[in-house]
C-alpha positions in Angstrom: -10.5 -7.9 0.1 -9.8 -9.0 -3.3 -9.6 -12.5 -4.9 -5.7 -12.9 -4.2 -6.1 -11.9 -0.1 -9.6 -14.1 -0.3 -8.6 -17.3 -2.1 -4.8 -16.8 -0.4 -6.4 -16.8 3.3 -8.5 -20.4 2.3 -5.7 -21.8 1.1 -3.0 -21.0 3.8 -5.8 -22.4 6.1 -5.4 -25.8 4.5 -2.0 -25.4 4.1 -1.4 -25.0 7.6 -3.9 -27.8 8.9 -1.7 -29.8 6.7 1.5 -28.8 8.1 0.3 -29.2 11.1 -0.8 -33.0 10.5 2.6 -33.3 8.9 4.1 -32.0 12.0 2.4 -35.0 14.1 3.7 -36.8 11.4 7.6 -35.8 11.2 8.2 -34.6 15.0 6.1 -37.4 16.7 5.1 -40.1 14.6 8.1 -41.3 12.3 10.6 -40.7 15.3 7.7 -42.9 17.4 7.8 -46.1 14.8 11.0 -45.4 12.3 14.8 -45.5 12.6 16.4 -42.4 11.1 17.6 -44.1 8.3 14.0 -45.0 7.3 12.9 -41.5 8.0 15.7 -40.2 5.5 14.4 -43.3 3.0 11.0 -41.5 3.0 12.9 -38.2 2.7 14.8 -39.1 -0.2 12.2 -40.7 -1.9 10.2 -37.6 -1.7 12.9 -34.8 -2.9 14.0 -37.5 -6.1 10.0 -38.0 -6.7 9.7 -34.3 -6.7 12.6 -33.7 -9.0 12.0 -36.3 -11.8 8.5 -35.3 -11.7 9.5 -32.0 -13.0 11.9 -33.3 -15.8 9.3 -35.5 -17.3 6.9 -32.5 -17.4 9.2 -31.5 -19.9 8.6 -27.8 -20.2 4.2 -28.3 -20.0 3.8 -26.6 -16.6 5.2 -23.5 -17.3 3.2 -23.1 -20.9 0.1 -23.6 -19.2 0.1 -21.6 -16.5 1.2 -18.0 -19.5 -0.6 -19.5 -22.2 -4.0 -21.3 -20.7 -5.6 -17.8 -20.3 -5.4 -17.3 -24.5 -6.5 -20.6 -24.9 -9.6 -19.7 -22.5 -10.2 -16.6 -24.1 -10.1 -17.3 -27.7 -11.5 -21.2 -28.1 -13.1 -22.3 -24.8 -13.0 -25.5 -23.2 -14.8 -27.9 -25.8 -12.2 -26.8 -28.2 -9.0 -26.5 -26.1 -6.8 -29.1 -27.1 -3.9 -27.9 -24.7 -4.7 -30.6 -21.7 -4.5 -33.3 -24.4 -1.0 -31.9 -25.9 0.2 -31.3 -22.5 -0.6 -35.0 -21.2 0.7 -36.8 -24.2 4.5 -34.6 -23.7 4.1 -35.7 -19.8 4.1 -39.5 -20.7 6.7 -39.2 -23.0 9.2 -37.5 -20.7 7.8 -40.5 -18.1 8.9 -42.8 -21.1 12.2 -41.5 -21.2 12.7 -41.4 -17.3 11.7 -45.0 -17.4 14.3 -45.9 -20.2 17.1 -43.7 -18.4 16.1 -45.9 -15.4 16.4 -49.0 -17.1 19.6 -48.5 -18.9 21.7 -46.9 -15.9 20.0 -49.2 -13.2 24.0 -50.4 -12.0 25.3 -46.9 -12.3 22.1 -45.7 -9.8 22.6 -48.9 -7.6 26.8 -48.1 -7.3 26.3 -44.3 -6.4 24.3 -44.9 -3.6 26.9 -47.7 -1.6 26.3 -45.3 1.2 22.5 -45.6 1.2 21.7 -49.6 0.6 18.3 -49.5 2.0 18.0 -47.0 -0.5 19.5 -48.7 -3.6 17.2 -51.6 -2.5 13.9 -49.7 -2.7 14.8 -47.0 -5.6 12.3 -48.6 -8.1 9.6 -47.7 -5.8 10.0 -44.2 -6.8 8.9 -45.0 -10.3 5.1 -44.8 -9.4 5.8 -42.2 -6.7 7.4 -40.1 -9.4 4.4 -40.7 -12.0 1.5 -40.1 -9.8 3.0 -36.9 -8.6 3.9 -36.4 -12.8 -0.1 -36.6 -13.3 -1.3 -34.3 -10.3 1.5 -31.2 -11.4 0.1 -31.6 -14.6 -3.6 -31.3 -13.5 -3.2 -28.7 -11.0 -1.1 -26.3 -13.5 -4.8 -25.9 -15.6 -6.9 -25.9 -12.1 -4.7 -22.9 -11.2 -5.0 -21.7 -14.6 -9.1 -21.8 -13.6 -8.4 -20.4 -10.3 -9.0 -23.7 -8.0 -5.5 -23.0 -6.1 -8.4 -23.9 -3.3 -8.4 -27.6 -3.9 -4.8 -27.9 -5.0 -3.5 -27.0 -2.0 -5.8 -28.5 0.0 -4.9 -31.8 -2.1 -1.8 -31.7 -2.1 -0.9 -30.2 1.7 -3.4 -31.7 3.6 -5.3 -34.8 2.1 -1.7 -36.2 1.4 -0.8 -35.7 5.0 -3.8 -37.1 6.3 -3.0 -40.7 3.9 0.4 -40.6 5.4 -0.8 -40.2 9.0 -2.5 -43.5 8.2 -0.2 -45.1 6.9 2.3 -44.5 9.6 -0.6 -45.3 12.4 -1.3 -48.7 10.2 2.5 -49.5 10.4 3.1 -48.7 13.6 0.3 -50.7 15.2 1.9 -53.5 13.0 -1.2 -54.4 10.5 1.8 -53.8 7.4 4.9 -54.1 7.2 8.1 -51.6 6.3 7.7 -52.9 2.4 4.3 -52.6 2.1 4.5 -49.7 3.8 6.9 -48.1 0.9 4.4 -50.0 -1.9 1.6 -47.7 -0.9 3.5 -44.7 0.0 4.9 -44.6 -3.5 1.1 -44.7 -4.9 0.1 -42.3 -2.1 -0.5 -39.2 -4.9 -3.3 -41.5 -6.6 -6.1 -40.6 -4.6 -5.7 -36.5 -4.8 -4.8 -36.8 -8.5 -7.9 -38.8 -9.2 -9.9 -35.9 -7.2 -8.6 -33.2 -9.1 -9.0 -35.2 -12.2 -13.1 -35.6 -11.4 -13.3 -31.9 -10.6 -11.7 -30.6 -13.2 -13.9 -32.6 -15.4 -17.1 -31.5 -13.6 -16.4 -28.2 -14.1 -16.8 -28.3 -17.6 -14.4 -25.4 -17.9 -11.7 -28.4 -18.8 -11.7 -31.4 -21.1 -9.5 -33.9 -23.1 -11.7 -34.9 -25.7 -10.7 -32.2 -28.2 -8.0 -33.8 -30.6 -8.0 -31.2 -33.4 -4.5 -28.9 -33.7 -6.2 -25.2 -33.0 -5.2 -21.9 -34.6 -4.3 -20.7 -31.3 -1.5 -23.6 -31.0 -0.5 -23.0 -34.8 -0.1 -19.3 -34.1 1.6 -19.7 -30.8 3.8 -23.1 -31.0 7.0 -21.4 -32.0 6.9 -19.0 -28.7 5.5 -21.7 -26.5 8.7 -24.2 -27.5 10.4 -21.5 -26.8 9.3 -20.6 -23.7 9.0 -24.0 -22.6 12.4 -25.1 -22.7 14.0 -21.9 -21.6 11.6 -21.7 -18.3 11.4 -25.6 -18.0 15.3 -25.5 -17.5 14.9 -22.4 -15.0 12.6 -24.3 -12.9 14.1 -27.9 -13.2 17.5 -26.3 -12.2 15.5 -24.0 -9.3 14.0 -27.4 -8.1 17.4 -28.9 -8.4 19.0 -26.2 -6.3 16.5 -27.1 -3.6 16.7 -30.7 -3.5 20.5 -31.0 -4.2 21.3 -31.0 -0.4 19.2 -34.3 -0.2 20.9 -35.6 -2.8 24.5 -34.9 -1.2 23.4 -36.1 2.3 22.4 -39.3 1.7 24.9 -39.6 -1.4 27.9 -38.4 1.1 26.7 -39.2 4.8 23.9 -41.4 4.7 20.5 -42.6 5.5 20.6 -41.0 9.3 21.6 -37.4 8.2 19.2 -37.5 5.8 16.5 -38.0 8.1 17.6 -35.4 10.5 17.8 -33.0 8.0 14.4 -33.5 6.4 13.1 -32.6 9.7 15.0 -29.4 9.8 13.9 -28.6 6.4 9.9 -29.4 7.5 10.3 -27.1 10.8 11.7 -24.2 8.0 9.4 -25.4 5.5 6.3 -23.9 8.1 7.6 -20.5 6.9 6.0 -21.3 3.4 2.8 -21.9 4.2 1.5 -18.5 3.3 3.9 -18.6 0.0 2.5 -21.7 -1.1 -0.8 -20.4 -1.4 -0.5 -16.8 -2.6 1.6 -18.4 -5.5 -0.9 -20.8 -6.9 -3.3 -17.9 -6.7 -1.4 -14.6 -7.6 0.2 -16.7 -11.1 -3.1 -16.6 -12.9 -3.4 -13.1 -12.2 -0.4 -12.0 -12.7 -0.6 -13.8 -16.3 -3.4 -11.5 -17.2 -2.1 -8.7 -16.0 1.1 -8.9 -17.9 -1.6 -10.1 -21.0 -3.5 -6.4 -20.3 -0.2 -4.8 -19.6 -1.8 -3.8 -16.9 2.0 -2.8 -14.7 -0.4 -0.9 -11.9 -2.5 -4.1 -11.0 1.6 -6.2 -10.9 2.8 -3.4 -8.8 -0.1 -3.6 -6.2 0.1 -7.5 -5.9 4.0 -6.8 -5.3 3.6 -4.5 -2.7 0.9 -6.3 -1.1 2.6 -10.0 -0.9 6.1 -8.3 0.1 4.0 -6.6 3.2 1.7 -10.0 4.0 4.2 -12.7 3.8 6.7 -10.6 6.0 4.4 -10.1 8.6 3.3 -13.7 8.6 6.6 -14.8 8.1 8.4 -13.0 11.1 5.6 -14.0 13.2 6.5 -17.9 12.5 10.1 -17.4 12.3 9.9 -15.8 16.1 7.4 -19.3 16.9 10.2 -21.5 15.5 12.9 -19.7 16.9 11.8 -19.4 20.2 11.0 -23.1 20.7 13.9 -24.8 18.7 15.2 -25.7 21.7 12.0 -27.1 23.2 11.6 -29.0 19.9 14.9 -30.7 20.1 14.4 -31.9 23.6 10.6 -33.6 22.8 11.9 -35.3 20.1 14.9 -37.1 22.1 12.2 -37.8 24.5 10.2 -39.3 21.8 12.6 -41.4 20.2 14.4 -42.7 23.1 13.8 -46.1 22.2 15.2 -45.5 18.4 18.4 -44.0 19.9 17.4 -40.0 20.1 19.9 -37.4 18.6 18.5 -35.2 17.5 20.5 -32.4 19.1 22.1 -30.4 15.8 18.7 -29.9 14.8 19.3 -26.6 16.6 21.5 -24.6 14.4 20.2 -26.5 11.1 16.7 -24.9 11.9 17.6 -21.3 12.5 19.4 -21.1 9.4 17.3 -23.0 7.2 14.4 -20.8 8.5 16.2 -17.7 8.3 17.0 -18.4 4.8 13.2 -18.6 4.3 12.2 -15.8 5.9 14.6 -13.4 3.6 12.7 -15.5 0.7 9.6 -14.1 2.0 10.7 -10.9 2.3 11.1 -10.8 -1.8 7.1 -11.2 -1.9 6.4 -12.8 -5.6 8.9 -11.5 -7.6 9.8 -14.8 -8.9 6.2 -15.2 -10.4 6.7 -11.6 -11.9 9.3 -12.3 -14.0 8.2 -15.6 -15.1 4.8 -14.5 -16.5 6.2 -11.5 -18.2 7.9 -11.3 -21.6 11.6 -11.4 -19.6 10.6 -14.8 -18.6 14.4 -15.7 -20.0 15.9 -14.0 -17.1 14.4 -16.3 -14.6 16.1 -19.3 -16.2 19.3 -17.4 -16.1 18.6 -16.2 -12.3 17.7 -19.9 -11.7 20.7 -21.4 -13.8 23.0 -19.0 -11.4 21.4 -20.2 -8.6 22.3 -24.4 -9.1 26.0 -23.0 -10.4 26.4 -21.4 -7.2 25.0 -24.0 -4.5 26.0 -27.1 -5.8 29.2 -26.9 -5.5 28.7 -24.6 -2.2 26.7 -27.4 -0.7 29.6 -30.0 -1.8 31.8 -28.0 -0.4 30.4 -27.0 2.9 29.1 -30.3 3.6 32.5 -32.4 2.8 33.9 -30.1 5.2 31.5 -28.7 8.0 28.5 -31.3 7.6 25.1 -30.6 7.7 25.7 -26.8 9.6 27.5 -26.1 6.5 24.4 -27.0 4.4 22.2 -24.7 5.9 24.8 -22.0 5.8 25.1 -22.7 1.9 21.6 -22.5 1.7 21.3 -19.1 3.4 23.9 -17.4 1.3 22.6 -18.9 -2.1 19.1 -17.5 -1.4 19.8 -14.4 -0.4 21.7 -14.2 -3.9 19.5 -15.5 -5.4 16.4 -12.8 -4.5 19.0 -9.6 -4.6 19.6 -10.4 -8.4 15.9 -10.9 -8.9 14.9 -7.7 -6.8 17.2 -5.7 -8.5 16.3 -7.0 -12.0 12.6 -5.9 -11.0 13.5 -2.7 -9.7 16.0 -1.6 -12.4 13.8 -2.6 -15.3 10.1 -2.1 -14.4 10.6 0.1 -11.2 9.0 -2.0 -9.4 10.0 -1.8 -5.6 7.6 -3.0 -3.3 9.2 -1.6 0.6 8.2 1.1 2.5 9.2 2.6 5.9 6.7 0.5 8.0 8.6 -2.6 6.7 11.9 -1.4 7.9 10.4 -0.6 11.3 8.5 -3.8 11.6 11.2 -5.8 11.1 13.8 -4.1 13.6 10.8 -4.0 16.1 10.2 -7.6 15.9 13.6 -8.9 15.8 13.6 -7.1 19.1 10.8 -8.6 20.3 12.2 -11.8 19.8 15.0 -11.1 21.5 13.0 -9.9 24.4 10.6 -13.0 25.1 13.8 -15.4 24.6 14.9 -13.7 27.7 12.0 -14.8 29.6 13.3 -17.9 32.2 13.0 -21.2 31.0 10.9 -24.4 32.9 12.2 -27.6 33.3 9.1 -28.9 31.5 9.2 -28.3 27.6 5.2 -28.3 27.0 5.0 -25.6 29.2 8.0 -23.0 27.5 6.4 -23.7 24.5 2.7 -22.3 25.4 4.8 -19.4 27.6 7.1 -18.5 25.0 4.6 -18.9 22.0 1.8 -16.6 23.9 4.0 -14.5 24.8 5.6 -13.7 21.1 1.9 -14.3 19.9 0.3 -11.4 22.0 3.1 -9.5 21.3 3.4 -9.8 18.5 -0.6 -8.9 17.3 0.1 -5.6 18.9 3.1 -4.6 17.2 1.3 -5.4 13.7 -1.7 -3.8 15.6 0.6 -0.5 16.1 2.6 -0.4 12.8 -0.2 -2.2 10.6 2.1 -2.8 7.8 -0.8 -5.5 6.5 -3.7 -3.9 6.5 -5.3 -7.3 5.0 -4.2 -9.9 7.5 -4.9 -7.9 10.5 -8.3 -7.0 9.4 -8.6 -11.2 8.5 -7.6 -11.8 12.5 -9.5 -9.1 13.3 -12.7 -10.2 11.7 -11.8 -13.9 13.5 -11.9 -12.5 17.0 -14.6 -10.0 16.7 -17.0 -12.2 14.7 -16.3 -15.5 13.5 -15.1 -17.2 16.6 -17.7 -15.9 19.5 -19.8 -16.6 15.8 -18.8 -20.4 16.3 -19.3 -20.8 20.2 -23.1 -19.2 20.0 -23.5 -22.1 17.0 -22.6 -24.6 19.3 -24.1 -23.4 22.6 -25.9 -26.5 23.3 -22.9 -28.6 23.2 
């Protein structure tokens, strides 16, 4: 198994820990203590944190993760100043953010008359927005040294875990709401100080080089160039994503806005595996392109197209067969805040669908932006915010939140058919073969087939039915077809060895 499939596994293992912790958190803890317009507070902190993060990078992220491996190569740590350059552009475009903030503060206030209790709270997303500024700009050169490990496990699970605690110190009453949002803003402190130490330690990374290098003098005219041309792509790629927020609580409110960052989390599950084999397979994929090595790119195409389809449909089934289950524990949870949470049926199986065809397009996004056609991924991603902002206005004025996830289902599956065929057309790169087709249409069936089975009156007990079921399934149709030779050898490995392995360990328990 090579590095990609070994450091991908790890890291979709803490991914998923954390998603799971942020499950307890979204489905049963915030609808246990918080109204849904405090949930959609916390939502729309997080998406505008996320988004002005990004713009005050100001280009850096992308730079590092094509041009840290020539850096490596030619000067070495002790002589790499790109970590200093890079942090001194982040503060600036924090600077400016700050100044923007300042000088429109009545405009911000006046858009968001629907949304008071967010207007009353919006500078708390200042430090939210900066903390999460410093750890995007550490974790770009930790991926660059191939710690994706850490990152994820940082930034998916340690974070969830601090929010766990904060919601359990809250609840039980030992803060209250406004503290609450003081530390939550600060909340990316702890991982960035983490990663900060590591990197240090590893003494493959250091700021205390101030001297302008050849390598910068030789390559500052293509990495301004690249910079603004892929910082634009990915700002308006972010935007794309975190748009709907924006419109929710800009056009219906608080309450929506909580509703539909649950939706989003449930879809979001689908990512887990996507999350991690990015911040691995970008590093990679920059030194192939540096080699021109085109067979390695084609291999790591084919391979995440076939491993994030086959994890993907087997979460999308999970999620789809026990939507309805969800829905009815978290009316039972928040009884006492009201419930209704009923429309979280529809919003989930677009919003996952939508995810799942993402999926299905392996990295091809990560292709095209380490290559030299890097340009066509800010066009791809410039088509992308043209089309769904005023698709999500539009759909949402008139159909609500359904009409948001519908948006989002046709934008994306735009948005990867230009990018396939972009891939396909100039590099010949097409990473499907039969056994895809087959698996698909066999587990779509399958799907179909266990939502048959009859339902109980008691919700726990569908969900472990319905979820074995598809589960057991579902292991022998990838068994049968084996259209990821790497993941069921992983599972395969787990049963045979790793968990009998665990229970001889702890015999005397």
């Amino acid at each position: 198994m090579g590095i990609i499939q070994k450091q991908g596994l790890k890291s979709s293992f803490y991914i998923m820990i954390g998603f799971v912790i942020g499950a307890i958190n979204l489905l049963f803890l915030f609808p246990l203590f918080f109204s849904k317009s405090d949930q959609g507070l916390v939502r729309a902190m997080i998406d505008i944190g996320a988004t002005l993060s990004i713009f005050c990078t100001l280009g850096t992220l992308p730079v590092v993760y094509k041009f840290f491996p020539f850096y490596n190569q030619y000067l070495g740590p002790k002589k790499n100043e790109l970590p200093l350059i890079t942090l001194i552009v982040n503060l600036i475009g924090f600077g400016v953010l700050l100044f923007i903030g300042w000088q429109q503060k009545d405009f911000i206030i006046r858009k968001l008359g629907k949304s008071p209790s967010l207007a009353e709270n919006f500078n708390y997303i200042y430090p939210y927005t900066f903390f999460l500024l410093m750890f995007y700009w550490l974790e770009s050169f930790a991926w660059g040294l191939q710690k994706g490990v850490i990152t994820n496990f940082l930034k998916e699970t340690s974070i969830r875990i601090l929010t766990s605690i904060l919601i359990l110190t809250f609840g039980f009453r030992f803060i209250n709401f406004t503290t609450f949002i003081t530390l939550f803003s600060c909340i990316y402190a702890i991982p960035t100080l983490i990663l900060l130490s590591d990197l240090i330690q590893s003494n493959n990374w250091s700021l205390r080089n101030f001297k302008i290098s050849s390598v910068t003098r030789r390559l500052r005219g293509r990495m301004i160039n690249f910079a603004l041309f892929v910082f634009a792509g990915q700002f308006f790629n972010l935007l794309a994503k975190t748009n709907d927020t924006f419109l929710i609580f800009g056009l219906r409110g608080l309450s929506d806005t909580g509703i539909f960052a649950i939706a989003t989390y449930v879809s979001a599950i689908l990512e887990i595996p996507q999350r991690s084999l990015n911040s691995i397979a970008i590093p990679v994929l920059a030194e192939s392109w540096k080699n021109k090595d085109l067979d390695n790119i084609k291999h790591i195409y084919h391979k995440s197209v076939s491993n994030l389809l086959a994890i993907g449909l087997l979460l999308f089934g999970l999620i789809w067969l026990n939507i309805d289950n969800l829905v009815s524990f978290l009316n039972w949870v928040s009884h006492k805040q009201g419930g209704g949470y009923d429309a979280l049926t529809k919003l989930i199986f677009m919003l996952g669908l939508a995810k799942l065809i993402d999926l299905g397009t392996g990295v091809n996004s990560q292709i095209i932006g380490t290559s030299n056609f890097w340009k066509f991924d800010f066009y791809t991603n410039l088509f992308y915010i043209i089309l769904s902002l005023p698709l999500n206005y539009y759909l949402i004025k008139n159909y609500g939140l359904e009409g948001l996830a519908f948006s989002n289902l046709v934008a994306l599956t735009l948005y990867n058919s230009i990018r396939f065929g972009f891939l396909y057309k100039k590099f010949n790169l097409q990473p499907y073969t039969w056994k895809h087709g087959i698996f698909l249409l066999l587990s779509i069936s399958l799907m179909l087939l266990v939502h048959q089975l009859p339902a109980n009156n008691n919700f726990a007990i569908n969900i472990i039915i319905q979820s074995v079921t598809y589960g057991i399934a579902f292991y022998g149709l990838a068994y049968w077809i084996n259209p990821a030779p790497e993941i069921l050898n992983f599972f395969n490995d787990l049963i045979r060895n790793k968990i009998p392995g665990f229970f001889k360990r702890n015999k005397s328990i």
